[in-house]
TORMAR-293383 format. One line per 4 residues: their letters; for each residue x, y, z of C-alpha. Coordinates in steps of 0.5 Angstrom, whole numbers, padded with zeros to 4 digits. Each point is the difference from the previous one (the first is absolute). Layout:
! residues N
a = X,Y,Z | ... $
This chain:
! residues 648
xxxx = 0210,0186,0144 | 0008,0001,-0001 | 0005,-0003,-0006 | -0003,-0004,-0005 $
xxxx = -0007,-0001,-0001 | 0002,-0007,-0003 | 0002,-0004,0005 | 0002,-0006,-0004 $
xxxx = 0000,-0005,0006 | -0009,0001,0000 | -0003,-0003,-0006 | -0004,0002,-0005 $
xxxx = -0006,-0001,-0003 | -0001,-0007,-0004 | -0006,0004,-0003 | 0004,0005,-0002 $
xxxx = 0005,-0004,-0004 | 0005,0003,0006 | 0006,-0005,0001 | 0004,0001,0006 $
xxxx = 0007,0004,-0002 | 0006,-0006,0000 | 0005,0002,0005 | 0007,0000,-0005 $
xxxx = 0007,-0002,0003 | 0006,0000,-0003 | -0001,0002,-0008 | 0006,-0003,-0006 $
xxxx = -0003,0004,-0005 | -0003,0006,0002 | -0002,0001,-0008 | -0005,-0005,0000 $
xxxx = -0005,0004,0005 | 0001,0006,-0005 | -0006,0001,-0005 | 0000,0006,-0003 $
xxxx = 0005,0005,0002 | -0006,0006,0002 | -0005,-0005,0003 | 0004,-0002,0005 $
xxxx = 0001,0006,0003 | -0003,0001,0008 | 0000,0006,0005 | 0001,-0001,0007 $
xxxx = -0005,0003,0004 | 0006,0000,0005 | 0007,0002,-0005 | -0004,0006,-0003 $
xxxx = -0001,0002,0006 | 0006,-0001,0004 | 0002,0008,0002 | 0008,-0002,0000 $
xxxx = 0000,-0002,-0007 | -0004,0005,-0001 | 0003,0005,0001 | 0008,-0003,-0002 $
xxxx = -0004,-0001,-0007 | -0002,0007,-0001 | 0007,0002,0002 | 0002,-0004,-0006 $
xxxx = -0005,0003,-0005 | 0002,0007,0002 | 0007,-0002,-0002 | -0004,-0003,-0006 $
xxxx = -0004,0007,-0002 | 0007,0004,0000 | 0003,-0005,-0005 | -0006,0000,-0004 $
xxxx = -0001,0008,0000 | 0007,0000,-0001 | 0000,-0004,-0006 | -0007,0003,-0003 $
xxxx = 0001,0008,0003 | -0008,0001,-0002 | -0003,0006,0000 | -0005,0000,0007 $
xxxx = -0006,0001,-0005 | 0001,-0006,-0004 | -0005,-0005,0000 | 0003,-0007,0003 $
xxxx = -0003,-0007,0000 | 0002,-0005,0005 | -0001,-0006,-0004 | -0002,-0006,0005 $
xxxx = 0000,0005,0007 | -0001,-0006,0004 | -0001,0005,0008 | 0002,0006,-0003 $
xxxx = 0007,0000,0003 | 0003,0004,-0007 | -0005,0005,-0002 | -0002,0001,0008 $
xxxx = 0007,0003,0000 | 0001,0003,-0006 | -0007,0004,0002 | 0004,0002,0005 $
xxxx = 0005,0003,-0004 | -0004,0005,-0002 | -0003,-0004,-0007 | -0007,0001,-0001 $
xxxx = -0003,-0004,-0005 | 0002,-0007,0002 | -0004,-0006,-0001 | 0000,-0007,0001 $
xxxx = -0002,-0007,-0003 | 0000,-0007,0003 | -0003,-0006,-0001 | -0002,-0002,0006 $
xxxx = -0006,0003,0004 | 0003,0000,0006 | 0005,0004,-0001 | -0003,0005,-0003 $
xxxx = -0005,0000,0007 | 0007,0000,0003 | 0003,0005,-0003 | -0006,0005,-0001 $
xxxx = 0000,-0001,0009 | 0006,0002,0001 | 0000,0006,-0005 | -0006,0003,0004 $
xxxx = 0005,-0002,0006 | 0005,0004,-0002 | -0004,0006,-0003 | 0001,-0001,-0007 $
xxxx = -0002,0001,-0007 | 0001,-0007,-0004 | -0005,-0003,-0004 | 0000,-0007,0000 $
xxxx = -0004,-0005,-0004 | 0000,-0008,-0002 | 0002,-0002,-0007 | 0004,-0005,-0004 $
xxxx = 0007,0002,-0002 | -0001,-0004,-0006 | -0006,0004,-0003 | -0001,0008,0003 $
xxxx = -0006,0003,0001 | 0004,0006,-0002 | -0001,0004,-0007 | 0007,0001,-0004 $
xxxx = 0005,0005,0002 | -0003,0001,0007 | 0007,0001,0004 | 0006,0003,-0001 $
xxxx = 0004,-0005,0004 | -0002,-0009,0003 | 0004,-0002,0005 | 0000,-0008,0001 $
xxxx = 0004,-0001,0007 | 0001,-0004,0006 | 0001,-0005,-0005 | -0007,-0002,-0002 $
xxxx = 0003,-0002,-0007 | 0002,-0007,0005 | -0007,-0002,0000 | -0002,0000,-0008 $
xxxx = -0001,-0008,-0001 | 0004,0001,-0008 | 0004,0004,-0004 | -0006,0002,-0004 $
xxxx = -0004,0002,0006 | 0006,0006,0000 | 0000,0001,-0006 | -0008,0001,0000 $
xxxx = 0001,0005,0007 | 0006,0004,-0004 | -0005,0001,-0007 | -0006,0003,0005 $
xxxx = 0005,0004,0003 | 0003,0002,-0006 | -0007,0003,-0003 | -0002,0003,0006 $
xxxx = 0006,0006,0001 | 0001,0005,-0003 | 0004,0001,-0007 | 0007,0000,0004 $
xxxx = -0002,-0003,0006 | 0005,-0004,0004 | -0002,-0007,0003 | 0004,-0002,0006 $
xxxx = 0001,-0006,0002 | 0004,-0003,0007 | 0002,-0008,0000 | 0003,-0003,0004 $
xxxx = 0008,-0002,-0002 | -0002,-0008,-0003 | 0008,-0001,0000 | 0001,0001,0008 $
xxxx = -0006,-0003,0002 | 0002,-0007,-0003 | 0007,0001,0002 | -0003,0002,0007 $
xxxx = -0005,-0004,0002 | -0001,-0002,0007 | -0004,-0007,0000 | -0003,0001,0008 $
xxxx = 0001,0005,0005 | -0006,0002,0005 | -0001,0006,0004 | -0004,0003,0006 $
xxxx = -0005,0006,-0002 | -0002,0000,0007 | -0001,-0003,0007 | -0004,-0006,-0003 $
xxxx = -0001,0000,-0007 | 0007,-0003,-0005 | 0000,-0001,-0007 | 0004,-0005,-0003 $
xxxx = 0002,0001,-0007 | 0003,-0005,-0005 | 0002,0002,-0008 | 0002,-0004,-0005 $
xxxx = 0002,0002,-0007 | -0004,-0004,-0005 | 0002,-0005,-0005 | 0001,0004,-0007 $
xxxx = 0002,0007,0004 | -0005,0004,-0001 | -0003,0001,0007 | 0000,0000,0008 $
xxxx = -0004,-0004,0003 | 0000,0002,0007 | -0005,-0004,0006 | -0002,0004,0006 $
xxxx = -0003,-0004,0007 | -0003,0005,0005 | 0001,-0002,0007 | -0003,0001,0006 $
xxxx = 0003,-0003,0006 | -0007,-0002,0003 | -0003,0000,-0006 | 0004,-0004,-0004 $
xxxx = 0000,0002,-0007 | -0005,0005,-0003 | 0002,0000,-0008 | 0005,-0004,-0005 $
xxxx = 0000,0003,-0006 | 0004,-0001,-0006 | 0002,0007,-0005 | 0004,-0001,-0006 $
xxxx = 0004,0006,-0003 | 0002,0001,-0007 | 0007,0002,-0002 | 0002,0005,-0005 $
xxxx = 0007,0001,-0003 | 0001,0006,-0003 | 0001,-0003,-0006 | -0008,-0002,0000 $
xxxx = -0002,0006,0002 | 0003,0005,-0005 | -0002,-0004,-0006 | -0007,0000,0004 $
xxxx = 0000,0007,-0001 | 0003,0002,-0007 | -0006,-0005,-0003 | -0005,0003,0004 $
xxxx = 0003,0008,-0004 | 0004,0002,0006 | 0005,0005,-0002 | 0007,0003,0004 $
xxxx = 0000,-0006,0005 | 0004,0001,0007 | 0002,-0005,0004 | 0002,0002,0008 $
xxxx = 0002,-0005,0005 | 0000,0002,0007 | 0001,-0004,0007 | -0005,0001,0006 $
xxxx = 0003,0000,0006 | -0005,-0005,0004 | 0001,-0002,0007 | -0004,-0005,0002 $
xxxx = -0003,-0007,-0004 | -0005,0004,-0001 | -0006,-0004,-0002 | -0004,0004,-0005 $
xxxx = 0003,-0005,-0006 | 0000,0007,-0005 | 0006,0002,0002 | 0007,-0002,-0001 $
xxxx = 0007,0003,0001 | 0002,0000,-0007 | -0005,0005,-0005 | -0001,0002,-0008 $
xxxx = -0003,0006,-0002 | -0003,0000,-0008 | -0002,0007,-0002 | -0002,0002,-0008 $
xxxx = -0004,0005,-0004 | -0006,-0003,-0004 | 0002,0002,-0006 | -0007,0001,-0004 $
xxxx = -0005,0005,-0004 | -0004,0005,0004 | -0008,-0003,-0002 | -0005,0004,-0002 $
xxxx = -0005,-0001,0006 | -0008,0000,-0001 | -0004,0005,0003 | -0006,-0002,0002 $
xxxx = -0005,0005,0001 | -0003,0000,0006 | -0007,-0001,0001 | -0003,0006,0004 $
xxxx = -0005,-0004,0003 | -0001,-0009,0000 | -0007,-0002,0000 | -0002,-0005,0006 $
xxxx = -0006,-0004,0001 | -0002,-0001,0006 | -0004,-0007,0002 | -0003,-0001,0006 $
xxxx = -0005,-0004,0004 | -0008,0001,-0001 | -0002,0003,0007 | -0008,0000,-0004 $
xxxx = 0001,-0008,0000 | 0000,-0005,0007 | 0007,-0003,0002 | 0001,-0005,0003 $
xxxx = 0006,0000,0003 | -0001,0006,0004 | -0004,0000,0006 | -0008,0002,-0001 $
xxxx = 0002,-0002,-0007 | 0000,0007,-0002 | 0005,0007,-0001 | 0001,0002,0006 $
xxxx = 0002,0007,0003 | 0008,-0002,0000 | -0001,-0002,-0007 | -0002,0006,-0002 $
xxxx = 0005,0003,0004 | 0005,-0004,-0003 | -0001,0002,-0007 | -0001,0008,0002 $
xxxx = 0007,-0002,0003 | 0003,-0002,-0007 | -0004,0005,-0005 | 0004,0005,0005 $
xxxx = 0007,-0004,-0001 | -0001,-0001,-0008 | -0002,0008,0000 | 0006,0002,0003 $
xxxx = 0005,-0004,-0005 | 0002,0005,-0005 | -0001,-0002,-0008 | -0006,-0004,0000 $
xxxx = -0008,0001,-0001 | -0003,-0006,0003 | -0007,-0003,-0002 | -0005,-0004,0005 $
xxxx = -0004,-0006,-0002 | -0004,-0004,0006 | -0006,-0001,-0004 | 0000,-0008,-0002 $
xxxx = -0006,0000,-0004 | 0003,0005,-0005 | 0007,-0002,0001 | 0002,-0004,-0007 $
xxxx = -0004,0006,-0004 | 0005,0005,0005 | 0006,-0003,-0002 | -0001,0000,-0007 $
xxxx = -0002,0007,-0001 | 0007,0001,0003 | 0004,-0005,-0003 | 0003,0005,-0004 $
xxxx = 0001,0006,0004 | 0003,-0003,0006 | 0007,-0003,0002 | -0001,-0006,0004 $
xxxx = -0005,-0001,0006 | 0002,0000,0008 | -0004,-0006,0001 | -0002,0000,0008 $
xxxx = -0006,-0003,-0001 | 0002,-0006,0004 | -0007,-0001,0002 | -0001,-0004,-0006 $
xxxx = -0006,0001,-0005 | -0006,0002,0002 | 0004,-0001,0007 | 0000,-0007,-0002 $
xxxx = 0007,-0001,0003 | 0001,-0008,-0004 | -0001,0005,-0005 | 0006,0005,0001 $
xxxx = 0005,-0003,-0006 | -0006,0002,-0004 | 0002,0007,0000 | 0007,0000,-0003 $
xxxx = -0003,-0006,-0004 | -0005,0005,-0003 | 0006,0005,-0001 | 0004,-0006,-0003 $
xxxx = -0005,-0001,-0005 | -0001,0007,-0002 | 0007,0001,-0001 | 0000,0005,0006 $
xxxx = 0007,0001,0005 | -0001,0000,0007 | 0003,0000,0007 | 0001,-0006,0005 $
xxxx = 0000,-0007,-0002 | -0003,-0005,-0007 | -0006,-0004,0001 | 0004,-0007,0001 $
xxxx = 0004,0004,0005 | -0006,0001,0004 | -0004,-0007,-0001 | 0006,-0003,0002 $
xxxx = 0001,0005,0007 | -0007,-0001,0002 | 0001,-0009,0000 | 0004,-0001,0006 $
xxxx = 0002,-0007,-0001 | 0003,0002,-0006 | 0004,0006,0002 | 0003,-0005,0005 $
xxxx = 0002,-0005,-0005 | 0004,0005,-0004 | 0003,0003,0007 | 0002,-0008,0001 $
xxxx = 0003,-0001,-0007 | 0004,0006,0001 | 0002,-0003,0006 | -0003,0007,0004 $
xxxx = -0003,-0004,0007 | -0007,0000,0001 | -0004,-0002,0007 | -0002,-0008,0000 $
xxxx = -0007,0000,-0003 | -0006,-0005,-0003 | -0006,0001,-0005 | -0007,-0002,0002 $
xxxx = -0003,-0001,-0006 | -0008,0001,-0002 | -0004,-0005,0002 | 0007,-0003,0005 $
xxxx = -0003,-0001,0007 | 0005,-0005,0003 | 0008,0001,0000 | 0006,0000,0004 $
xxxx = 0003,0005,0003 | 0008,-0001,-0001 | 0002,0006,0004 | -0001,0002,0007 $
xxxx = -0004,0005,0003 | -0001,0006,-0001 | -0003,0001,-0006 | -0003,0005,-0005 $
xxxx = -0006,-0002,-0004 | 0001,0005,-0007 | -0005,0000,-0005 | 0004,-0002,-0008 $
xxxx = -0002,0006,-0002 | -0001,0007,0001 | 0003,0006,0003 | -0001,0006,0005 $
xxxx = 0001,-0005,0005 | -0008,-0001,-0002 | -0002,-0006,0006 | 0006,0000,0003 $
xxxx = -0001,0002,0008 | 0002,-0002,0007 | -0004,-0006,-0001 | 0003,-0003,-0005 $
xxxx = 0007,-0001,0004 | -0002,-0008,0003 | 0004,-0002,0006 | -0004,-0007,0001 $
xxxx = -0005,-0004,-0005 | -0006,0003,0002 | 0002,0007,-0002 | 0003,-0003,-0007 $
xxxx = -0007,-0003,-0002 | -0003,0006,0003 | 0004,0005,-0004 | -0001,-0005,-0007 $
xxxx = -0007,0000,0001 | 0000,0008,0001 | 0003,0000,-0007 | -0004,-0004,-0003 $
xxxx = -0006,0004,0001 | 0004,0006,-0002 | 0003,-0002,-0006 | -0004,-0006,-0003 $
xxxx = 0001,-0008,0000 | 0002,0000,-0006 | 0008,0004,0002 | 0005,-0002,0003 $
xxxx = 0003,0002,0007 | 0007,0000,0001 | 0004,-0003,0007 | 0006,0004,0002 $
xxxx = 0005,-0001,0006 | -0002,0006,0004 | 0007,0004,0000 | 0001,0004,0007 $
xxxx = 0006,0003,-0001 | 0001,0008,-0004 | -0005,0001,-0006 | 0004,0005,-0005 $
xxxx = -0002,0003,-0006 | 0005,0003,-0006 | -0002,0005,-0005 | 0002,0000,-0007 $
xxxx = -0001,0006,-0005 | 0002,-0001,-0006 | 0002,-0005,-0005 | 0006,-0004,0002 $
xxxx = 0004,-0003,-0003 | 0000,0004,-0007 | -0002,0006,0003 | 0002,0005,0005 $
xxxx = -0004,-0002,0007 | -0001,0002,0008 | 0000,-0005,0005 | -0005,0003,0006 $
xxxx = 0005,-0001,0007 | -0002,-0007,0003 | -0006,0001,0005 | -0003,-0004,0005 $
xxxx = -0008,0000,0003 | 0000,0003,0007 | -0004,-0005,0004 | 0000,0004,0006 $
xxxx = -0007,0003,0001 | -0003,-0007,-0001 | -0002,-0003,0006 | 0004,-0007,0003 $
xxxx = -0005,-0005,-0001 | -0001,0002,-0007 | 0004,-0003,-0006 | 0004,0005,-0003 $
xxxx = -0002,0000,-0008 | -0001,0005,-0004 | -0007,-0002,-0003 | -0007,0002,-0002 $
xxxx = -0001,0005,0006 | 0007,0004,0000 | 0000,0003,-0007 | -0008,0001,0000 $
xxxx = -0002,0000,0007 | 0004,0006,0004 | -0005,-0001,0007 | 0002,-0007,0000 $
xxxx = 0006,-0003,0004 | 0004,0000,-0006 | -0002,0008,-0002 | 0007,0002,0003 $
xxxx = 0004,-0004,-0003 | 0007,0004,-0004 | 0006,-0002,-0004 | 0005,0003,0003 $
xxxx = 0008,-0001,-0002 | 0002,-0007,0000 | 0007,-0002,0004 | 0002,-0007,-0003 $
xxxx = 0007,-0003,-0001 | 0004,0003,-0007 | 0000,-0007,-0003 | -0009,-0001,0001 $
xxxx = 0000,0007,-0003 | 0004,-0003,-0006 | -0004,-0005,0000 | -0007,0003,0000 $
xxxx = 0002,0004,-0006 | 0003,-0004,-0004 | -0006,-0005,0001 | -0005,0007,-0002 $
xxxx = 0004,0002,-0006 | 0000,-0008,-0002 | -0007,-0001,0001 | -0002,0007,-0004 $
xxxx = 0003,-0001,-0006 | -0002,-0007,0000 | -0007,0002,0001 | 0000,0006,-0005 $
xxxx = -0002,0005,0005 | 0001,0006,-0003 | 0001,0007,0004 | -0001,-0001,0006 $
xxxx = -0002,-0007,0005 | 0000,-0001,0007 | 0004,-0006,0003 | -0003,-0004,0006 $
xxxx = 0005,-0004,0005 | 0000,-0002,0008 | 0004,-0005,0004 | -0001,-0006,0003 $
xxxx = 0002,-0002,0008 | 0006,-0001,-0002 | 0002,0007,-0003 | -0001,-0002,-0008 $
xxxx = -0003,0004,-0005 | -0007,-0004,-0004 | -0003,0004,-0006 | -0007,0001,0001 $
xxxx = -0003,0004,-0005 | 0002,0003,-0006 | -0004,0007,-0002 | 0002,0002,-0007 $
xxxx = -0006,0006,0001 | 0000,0003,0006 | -0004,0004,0003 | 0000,0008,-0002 $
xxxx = -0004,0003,0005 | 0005,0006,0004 | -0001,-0005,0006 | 0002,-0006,-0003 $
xxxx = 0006,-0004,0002 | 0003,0001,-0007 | 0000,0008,0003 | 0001,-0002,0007 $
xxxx = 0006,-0004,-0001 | 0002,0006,-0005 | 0000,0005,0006 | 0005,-0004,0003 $
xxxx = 0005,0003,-0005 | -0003,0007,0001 | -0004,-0001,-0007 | -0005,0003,0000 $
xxxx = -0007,-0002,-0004 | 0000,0006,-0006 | 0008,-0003,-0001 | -0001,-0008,0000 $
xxxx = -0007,0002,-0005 | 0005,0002,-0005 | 0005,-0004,0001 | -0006,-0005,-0002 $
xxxx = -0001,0004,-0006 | 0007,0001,-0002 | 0001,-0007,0001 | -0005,-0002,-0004 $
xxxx = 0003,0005,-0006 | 0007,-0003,0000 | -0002,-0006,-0002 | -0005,0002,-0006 $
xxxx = 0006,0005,-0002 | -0003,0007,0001 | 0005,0001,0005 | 0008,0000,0002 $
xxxx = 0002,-0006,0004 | 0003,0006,0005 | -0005,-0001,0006 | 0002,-0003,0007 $
């Protein structure tokens, strides 16, 4: 699949709620198609990855890096924040320079991933994290120098929002740190717009940009088209820029508490019209000292050890998701695997309960001796898994912290219908589907064949295998017939377009978006090992039957246009803090015929076994079993407030 994924001539869904985008001609009133300054802003898959701006744009922040150092003259130890890094562009640079202690925050996940791939491209020690500029995660008086460059200033919505920005950075130098601030020059650019130009970015792709100045001043409001001359076009976007002049920005800063305030204007010198919209000919620089009291700091005293319990599944009692119903040899193993990790992870003393009979009586002998609970007792209690809520709805009771997701979060994850209509509201795409009612034995298929017949409820993929894919009526009212007999009449089955295309999985760790979280690269279920006559789902046999003909299905690194990665973590990180997962979940797409992803599951517990999917996709980005535990833990221990909220 090449250019964008989202081909505006197909249609959409009506049970999606998706409507065709509309094609726009010519526009009077750019600023009618502006809502909010920072939500407008888009990333081209094709324009971040267009090698000759690229490379014209690094030229021109390097000039960039030579005025600000000029300007600063820091010390090459000096803690530096690169407020709102975008792909990394200025803190990479200034790495390079020899500064060691470089960080960079931006708002949008993509970027960090972005700017974190292309550190690791480079070799380069630079920590990236996603954060709000308006409340920093940081502890006061952290670094002794915050840039905010490439005019990011631009896309605060308000004056206020500034001033908020300004207060966080003012609390987070040093006593005498300095602030640097790079805009564009507000008096040049209104004096310089041009309303249309276009340009070629290579044989077959042009972009065309139209700017127009807003009605009260205060803002560009720019549109780009990107063409394909076979394709048409692939984006119209609208941005809006916010204007500052130097008036504004000094008063900003003398409310906030800044002292000893510069003001340097310098020119850079581009060649091209070049489409990255951050940049202008014309520039200012701010610089100014926190003028403020060294604070005394609290000093914690480090516990030596945390005391974590450790729930687990009964291996004495039947299961009736696993195969024979019982702990088998693999499961065994799979706890042997994680009490070995969780020795190896200095600083903690771990206790074990598996006894269910004695399990409330366990828990509150230890109520008082212990931190909080490592819940990986997703078999439920006393294996029930209707009755995994029950575990943290116990701990809830007995006012016991514990990892992993609230007894809401699990009851709604295990009701599918109810995940899709959440996913459909916040307009996430979901495969067309209908519900067969208890009791219900006439209804009208509304969508053509190939189906899958899903039970409501549940996980573990229990009583989803081969047979449940339906290309014809006979196989469908076999397929209900089998789940009835395995569920109950009493439950309702679910029917849902069978998707052929990719089936992709993202990983979070953390707590987004308040607190700092990982995102597992995208992977994508190898089907390769399964037979051609057999349909490719990842069901009941490939996670718990490995001589099945699904036994040797894999994740492997997902290869999808830029704008569906973005898409698919944006949808993740929505649905996870809509949900209230907590600390780590799983997330569950595939593609329709047609190249479009469809959210099929949402896991906000996914399983910990060392051979899991969580773990294999975690592998994928060289983590290790021991390393993705403890960023569980770790998670866990930032947002209960024993830890700092320097992680990832």
């Amino acid at each position: 699949m090449n250019g964008n994924y989202k081909d505006k001539d197909k249609p959409r869904s009506k049970q999606n709620g998706l409507k065709p985008k509309k094609q726009l001609g010519q526009i009077s009133n750019l600023e009618e198609y502006i809502k909010s300054h920072s939500s407008q802003i888009k990333i081209s898959p094709f324009l971040i990855s267009n090698e000759v701006e690229k490379q014209e744009i690094k030229d021109i922040i390097k000039k960039e890096v030579d005025k600000f150092l000029e300007v600063l003259k820091p010390n090459y130890n000096a803690r530096i924040l690169d407020l709102i890094s975008s792909h990394g562009e200025y803190s990479l640079e200034l790495a390079k320079r020899g500064f060691e202690n470089v960080e960079g925050l931006d708002r949008s996940s993509i970027l960090v991933q972005k700017a974190k791939t292309n550190a690791e491209k480079e070799g380069i020690k630079v920590k990236y994290r996603e954060g709000t500029p308006r409340k920093l995660s940081y502890p006061n008086n952290s670094f002794d120098i915050v840039l905010l460059v490439g005019n990011v200033f631009g896309f605060f919505d308000t004056t206020l929002d500034a001033l908020n920005v300004l207060k966080e950075t003012f609390r987070i130098l040093i006593p005498k740190g300095k602030i640097l601030i790079d805009i564009i020059d507000s008096e040049y650019e209104k004096k310089n717009i041009i309303p249309y130009y276009w340009q070629w970015l290579d044989k077959k792709h042009f972009i065309l940009r139209e700017t127009n100045l807003s009605l009260d001043g205060e803002s560009l409001i720019i549109r780009e088209i990107l063409s394909h001359i076979e394709k048409g076009v692939l984006s119209d976007s609208f941005f809006s820029i916010r204007l500052y002049s130097k008036e504004l920005m000094l008063n900003l800063l003398k409310e906030v508490g800044f002292k000893n305030i510069e003001i340097v204007d310098y020119s850079i010198d581009i060649k091209s019209k070049i489409t990255n919209f951050q940049i202008g000919e014309k520039h200012i620089l701010f610089t100014g000292f926190a003028e403020k009291e060294l604070e005394e700091r609290r000093v914690r005293v480090k516990k030596e050890q945390r005391n974590v319990v450790v729930i687990l599944g009964d291996p004495t009692k039947r299961d009736p998701l696993k195969p024979n119903n019982i702990f088998d040899e693999d499961d065994f193993r799979a706890i042997d695997k994680l009490k070995e990790s969780l020795k190896d992870i200095k600083g903690y003393n771990f206790i074990y309960i598996n006894n269910h009979a004695n399990l409330i009586k366990d828990i509150e002998k230890l109520k008082d001796k212990v931190d909080y609970v490592l819940n990986f007792c997703d078999e439920g209690y006393y294996n029930d898994p209707t009755k995994e809520l029950h575990i943290p709805a116990l701990l809830e009771m007995l006012g016991i912290n514990y990892t992993g997701a609230s007894p809401q979060s699990l009851a709604h994850s295990y009701d599918k219908s109810l995940v899709r209509g959440v996913a459909r509201e916040m307009g996430i795409p979901v495969p067309d589907a209908f519900l067969i009612k208890p009791g219900e034995t006439i209804f009208e298929l509304p969508f053509p064949f190939p189906v899958i017949v899903k039970p409501n409820f549940g996980d573990s993929s229990f009583g989803i295998t081969q047979k449940n894919v339906s290309y014809n009526l006979e196989n469908l009212i076999n397929a209900i017939r089998d789940l009835r007999d395995l569920f109950g009449y009493d439950k309702p089955i679910l029917i849902e377009e069978f998707l052929t295309g990719k089936e992709l999985s993202i990983g979070v760790i953390g707590n987004p978006p308040k607190y700092p979280y990982k995102l597992l690269p995208i992977a994508e279920l190898d089907y390769s090992s399964v037979p051609d006559d057999l349909p490719k789902i990842c069901g009941y046999e490939a996670k718990w039957l490995p001589k099945s003909p699904y036994g040797k299905i894999k994740f492997v690194r997902a290869n999808i246009p830029v704008e569906m990665e973005r898409d698919l973590l944006e949808w993740s990180i929505k649905l996870f803090e809509r949900l209230d997962c907590r600390d780590y979940s799983r997330f569950d797409f595939r593609l329709n015929s047609e190249g479009y992803p469809k959210l099929l599951e949402v896991n906000p517990n996914p399983g910990w076994h060392f051979d899991g999917f969580l773990a294999e996709i975690a592998r994928i980005d060289n983590i290790d079993y021991k390393t993705l535990i403890e960023y569980i833990l770790k998670s866990t221990e930032i947002r209960l407030g024993l830890l700092s909220s320097d992680l990832f």
